[in-house]
C-alpha positions in Angstrom: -12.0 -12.8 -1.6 -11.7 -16.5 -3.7 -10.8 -19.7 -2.0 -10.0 -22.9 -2.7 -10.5 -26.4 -1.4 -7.0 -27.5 -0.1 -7.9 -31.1 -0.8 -9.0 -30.5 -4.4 -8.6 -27.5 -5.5 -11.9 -26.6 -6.7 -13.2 -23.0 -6.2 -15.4 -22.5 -2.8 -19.0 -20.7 -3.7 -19.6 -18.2 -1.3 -22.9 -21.0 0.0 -19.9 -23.3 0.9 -18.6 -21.0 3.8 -20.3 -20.4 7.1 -18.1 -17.6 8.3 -19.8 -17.4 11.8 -18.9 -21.3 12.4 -15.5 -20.8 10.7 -15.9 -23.4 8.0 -16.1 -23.8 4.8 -17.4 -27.2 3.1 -16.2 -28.5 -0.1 -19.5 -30.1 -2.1 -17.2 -31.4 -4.8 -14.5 -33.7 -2.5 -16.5 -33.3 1.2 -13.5 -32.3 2.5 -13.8 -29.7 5.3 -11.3 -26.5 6.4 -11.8 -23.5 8.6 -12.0 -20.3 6.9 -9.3 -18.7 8.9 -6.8 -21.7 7.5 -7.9 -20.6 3.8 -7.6 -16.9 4.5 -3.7 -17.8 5.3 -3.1 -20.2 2.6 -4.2 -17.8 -0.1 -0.8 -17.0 -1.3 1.7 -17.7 -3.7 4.6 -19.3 -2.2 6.8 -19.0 -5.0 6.8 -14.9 -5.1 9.1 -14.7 -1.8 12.4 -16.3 -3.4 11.7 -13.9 -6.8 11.2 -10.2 -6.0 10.1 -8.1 -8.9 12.6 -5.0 -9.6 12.2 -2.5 -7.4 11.0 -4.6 -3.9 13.0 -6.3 -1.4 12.6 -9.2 1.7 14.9 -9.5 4.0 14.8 -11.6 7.3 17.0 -11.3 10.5 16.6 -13.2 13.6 14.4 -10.9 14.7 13.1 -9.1 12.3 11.2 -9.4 8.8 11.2 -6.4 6.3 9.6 -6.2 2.9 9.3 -3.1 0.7 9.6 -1.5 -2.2 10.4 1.6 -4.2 7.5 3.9 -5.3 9.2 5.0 -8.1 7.1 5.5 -11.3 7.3 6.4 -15.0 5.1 9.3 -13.9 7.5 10.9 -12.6 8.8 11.9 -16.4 5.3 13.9 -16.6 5.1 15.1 -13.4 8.0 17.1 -12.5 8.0 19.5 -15.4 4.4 19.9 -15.7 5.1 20.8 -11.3 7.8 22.9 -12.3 5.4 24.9 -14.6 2.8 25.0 -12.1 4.5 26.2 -9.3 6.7 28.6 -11.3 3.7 30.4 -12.7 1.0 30.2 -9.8 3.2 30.5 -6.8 5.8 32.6 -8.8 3.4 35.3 -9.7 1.5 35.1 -6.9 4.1 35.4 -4.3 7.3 36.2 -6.3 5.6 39.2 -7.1 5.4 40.6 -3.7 8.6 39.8 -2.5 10.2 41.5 -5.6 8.4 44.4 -5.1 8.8 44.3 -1.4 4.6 45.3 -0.9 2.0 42.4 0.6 -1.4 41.6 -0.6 -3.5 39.8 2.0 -6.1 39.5 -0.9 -3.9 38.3 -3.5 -2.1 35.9 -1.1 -5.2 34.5 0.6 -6.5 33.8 -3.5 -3.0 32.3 -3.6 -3.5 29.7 -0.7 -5.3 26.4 -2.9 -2.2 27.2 -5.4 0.1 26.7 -2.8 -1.6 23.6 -1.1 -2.1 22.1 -4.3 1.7 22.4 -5.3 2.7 20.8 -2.1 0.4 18.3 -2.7 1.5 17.0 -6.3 5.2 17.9 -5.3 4.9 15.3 -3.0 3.5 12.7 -5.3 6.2 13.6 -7.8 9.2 13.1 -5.2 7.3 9.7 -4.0 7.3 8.7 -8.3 10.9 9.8 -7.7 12.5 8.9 -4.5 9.6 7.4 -2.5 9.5 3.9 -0.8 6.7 1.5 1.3 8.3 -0.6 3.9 6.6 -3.1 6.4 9.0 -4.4 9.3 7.8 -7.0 11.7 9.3 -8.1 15.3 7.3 -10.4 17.0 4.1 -10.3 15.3 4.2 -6.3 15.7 4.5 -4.8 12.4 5.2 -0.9 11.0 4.2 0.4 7.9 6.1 3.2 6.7 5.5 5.0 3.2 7.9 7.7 2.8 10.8 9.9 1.4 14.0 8.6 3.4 13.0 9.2 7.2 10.3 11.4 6.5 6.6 10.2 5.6 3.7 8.3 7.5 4.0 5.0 9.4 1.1 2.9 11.7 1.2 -0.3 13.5 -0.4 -3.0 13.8 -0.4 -6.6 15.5 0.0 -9.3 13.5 -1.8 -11.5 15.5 -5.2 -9.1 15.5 -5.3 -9.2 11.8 -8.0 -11.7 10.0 -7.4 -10.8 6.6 -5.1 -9.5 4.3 -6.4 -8.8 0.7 -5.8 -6.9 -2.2 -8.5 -4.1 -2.5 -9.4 -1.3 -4.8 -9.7 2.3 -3.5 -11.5 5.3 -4.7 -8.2 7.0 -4.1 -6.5 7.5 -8.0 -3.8 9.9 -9.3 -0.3 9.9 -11.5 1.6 7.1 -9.7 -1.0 5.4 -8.5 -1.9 1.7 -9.2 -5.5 2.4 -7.9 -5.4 -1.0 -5.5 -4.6 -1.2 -2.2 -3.5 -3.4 0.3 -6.0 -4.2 3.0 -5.2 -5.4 6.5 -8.3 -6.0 8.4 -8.8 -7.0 12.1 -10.0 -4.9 14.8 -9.4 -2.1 12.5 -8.6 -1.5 9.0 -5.2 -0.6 7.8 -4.7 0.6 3.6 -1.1 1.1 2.0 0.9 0.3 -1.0 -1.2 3.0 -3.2 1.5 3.8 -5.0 3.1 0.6 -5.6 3.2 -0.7 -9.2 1.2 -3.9 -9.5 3.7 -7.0 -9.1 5.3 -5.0 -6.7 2.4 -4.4 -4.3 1.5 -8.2 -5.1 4.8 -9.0 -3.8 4.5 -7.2 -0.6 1.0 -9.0 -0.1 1.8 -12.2 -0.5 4.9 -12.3 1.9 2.9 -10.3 4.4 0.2 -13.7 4.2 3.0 -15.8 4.4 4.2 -13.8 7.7 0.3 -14.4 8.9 0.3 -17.9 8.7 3.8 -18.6 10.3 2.2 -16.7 12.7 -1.0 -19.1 13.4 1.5 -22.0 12.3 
């Protein structure tokens, strides 16, 4: 992660923070911060009033959501090369059998990494299609929830036990996928937004920092 000097803007060497103290000085001005104040300032204030297509921030008196669709041009590839796959692996496989009313524990054990495979990508075509990432926070307790409609996988996490939130890559990579991540880390570590197109997973990350500092604020 990069910081700044909030006096004079000038990039921070890594020699310039002390992260066991909780500083970091600033040869070129003097001027010195604590880390955890640059961790939250490290955001782009602007991005919350001008959501790219496809995200969304919405505050309540209680709560704060931001999200944003999963919905990919890869989609356009995916579902008829899906379409194909399961047709012909899982539909002479299995279609067989059932057509001709006999079973084949061979055949349908060979079958099985066919079958896990098309659930698999079918589910990364429906999230290019229908999919979303959502983050809601209520009193510095937030859920993240990546799904189709009600149905997908959501973790918690406290706000408060979170020291930094950064923008990582991931070794995980397929049709949809930006290959970044979003990175909460605390007293665990917490990756999401995948599959979120670039500006739309830098959207999400910047409000999210923006969240963190109202919270130390």
């Amino acid at each position: 992660m990069k910081f700044t000097c909030p006096a004079c803007q000038q990039s921070l060497p890594p020699g310039q923070i002390n992260v066991q103290t909780d500083l970091a000085l600033c040869q070129a001005c003097g001027h010195v911060a604590r880390l955890s104040q640059l961790v939250d300032a490290d955001f782009d204030a602007r991005v919350l009033h001008n959501p790219p297509k496809g995200a969304w921030y919405q505050q309540t008196m209680s709560e704060h959501v931001v999200g944003a669709t999963t919905r990919h041009p890869s989609a356009f590839f995916l579902v008829p090369f899906m379409c194909v796959w399961s047709g012909g692996s899982l539909g002479g496989i299995y279609g067989t059998q059932i057509a001709q009313g006999k079973f084949n524990l061979t055949t349908s054990l060979f079958g099985i990494p066919f079958l896990l495979g098309s659930i698999l990508f079918w589910t990364v075509a429906l999230m290019a299609i229908w999919g979303k990432m959502e983050v809601r926070v209520r009193d510095g307790i937030g859920t993240v929830f990546v799904g189709l409609g009600r149905l997908g996988w959501k973790r918690s996490f406290n706000l408060d036990d979170v020291e930094s939130i950064e923008d990582s890559g991931t070794k995980v990579s397929y049709p949809g996928s930006s290959g970044a991540s979003i990175v909460l880390r605390g007293k665990s570590i917490l990756r999401f937004g995948t599959n979120l197109t670039e500006p739309r997973r830098y959207f999400v990350l910047n409000v999210l920092k923006q969240l963190k500092a109202r919270r130390r604020g």
